[in-house]
N, C-alpha and C positions, 0 to 999 in steps of 0.2 A: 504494500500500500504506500501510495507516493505519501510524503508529508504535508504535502502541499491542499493534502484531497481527493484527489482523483486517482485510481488505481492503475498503478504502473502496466503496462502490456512489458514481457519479456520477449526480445527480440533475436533470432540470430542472424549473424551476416553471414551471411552464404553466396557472395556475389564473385567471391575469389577465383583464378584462374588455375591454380593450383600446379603451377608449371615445377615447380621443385619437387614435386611426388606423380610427375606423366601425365599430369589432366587431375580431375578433381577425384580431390582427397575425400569429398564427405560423406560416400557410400564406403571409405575404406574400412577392412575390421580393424577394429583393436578390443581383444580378448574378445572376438565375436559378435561385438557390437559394431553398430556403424561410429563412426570416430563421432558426425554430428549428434546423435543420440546421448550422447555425455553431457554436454551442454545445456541441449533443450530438455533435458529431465531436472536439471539445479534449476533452469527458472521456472518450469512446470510448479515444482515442491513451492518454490520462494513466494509466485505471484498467482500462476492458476491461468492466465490467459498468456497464451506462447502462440508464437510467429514465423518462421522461418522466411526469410526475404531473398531473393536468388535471381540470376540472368532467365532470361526465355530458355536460351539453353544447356541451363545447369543440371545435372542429372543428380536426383536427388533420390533417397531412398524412402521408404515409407514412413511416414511421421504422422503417427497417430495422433489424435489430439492437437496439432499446432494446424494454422490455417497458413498457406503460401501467399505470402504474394511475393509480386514481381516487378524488380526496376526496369527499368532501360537498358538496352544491351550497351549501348555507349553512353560517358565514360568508363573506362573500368578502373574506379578509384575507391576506397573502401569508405569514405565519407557519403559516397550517392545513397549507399543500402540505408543510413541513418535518415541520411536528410528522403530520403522518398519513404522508409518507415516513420518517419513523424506526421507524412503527409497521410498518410493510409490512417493514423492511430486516431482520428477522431477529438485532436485537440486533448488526450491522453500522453503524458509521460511514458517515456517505453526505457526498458534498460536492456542494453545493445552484449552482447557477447558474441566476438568470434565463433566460427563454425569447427576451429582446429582446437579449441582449449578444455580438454578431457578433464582437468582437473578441479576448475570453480566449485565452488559451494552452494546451497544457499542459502548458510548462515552470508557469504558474502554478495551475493545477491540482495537480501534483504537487507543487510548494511547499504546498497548504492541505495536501494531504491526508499528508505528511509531517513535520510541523511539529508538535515534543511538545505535548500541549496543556498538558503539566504542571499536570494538576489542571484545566485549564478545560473546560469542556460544548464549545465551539466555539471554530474558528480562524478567523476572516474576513480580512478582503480590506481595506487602506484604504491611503487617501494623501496624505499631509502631512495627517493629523488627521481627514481625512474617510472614513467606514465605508463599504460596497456591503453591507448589513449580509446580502443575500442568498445572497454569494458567499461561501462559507465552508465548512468541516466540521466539523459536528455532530455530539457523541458519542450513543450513545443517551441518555445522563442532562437531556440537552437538551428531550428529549419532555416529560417530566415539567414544568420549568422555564418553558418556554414556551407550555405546553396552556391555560391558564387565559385569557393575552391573544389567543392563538390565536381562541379559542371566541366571545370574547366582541367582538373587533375595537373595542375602542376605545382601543385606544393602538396608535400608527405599530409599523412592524418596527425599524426603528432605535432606537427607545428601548427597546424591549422586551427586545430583545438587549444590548444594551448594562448592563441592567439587570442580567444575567446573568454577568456579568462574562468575555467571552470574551479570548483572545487574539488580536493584531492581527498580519498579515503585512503591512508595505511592498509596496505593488506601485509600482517605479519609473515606469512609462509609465502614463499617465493613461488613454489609448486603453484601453486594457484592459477598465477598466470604463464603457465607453460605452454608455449605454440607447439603442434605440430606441426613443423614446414618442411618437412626432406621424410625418407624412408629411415633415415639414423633415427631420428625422430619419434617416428611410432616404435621403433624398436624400444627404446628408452622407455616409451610411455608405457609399452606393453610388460616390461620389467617390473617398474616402477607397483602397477597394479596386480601384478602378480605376489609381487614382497607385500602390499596391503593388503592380500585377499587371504596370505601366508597367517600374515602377520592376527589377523581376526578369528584366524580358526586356530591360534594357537592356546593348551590348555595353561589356565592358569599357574605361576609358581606355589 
């Protein structure tokens, strides 16, 4: 629930081209899920209305529960999926997460999307200094703000946002905001949840 009032939509971008993993990453498995399935289950639990935003032709895997919509095939910059999901959200806040980030929470989900922005367009996500400039919640006033570099993709999302002046949440564990961007990548992440899945079924000392 946004602070502000109105209840956050949870968003994922899925507009990526996914050239560092052969084409897209977000039917890929990891430990037998689709990679994007990680994601939109943390804002499922956090918010209850999920999204999944994607190119005309993004091949996407079955996502129960979340409704698709669709940008523009051009630009391909990772600001359009925001600013065109703010435009869909009905004058609703939405809190945006990558489609490659297995790890979020949402205890940390509900930390963005409760977090007063006091006066800021967005909340994002950062740690000792460094932004996920993705992972964040977006006021509507954000659309506006951000449409221009959006459109025109040539300035990074990080600095663009930044530009904007949003507020920053601390996220303590780093893991949080882990990309998968290459096949090193899922391999890692596939570890990673394998030693947690270890680690939960181990008997008490």
């Amino acid at each position: 629930m946004s602070r502000r009032g109105r209840p956050a939509i949870g968003v994922v971008l899925a507009g990526g081209q996914g050239r560092r993993m052969g084409g897209s990453k977000l039917a890929l498995a990891l430990r037998g899920r689709p990679l994007i399935s990680y994601p939109l289950e943390a804002l499922r639990i956090a918010l209850g209305d999920i999204a999944v935003i994607a190119k005309p032709d993004t091949a996407l895997p079955d996502l129960p529960g979340a409704m698709v919509w669709i940008e523009p095939q051009e630009p391909r910059h990772p600001l359009l999926g925001v600013v065109e999901a703010l435009a869909l959200a009905g004058g609703r806040p939405i809190v945006t997460c990558p489609a490659d980030m297995p790890f979020v929470t949402p205890a940390l989900i509900s930390r963005l999307a409760q977090r007063r922005p006091d006066g800021a367009p967005a909340v994002i996500a950062s740690h000792r200094g460094h932004t996920q400039p993705l992972l964040g919640c977006f006021q509507p006033q954000a659309a506006v703000l951000l449409a221009d570099d959006a459109r025109r993709g040539e300035v990074r999302a990080r600095q663009a946002i930044a530009a904007i002046g949003p507020r920053l949440v601390e996220v303590d564990d780093e893991l949080e905001l882990f990309n998968v961007n290459s096949p090193e990548d899922l391999l890692v992440a596939a570890g990673m949840l394998a030693r947690a899945n270890l680690a939960t079924r181990a008997p008490s000392p």
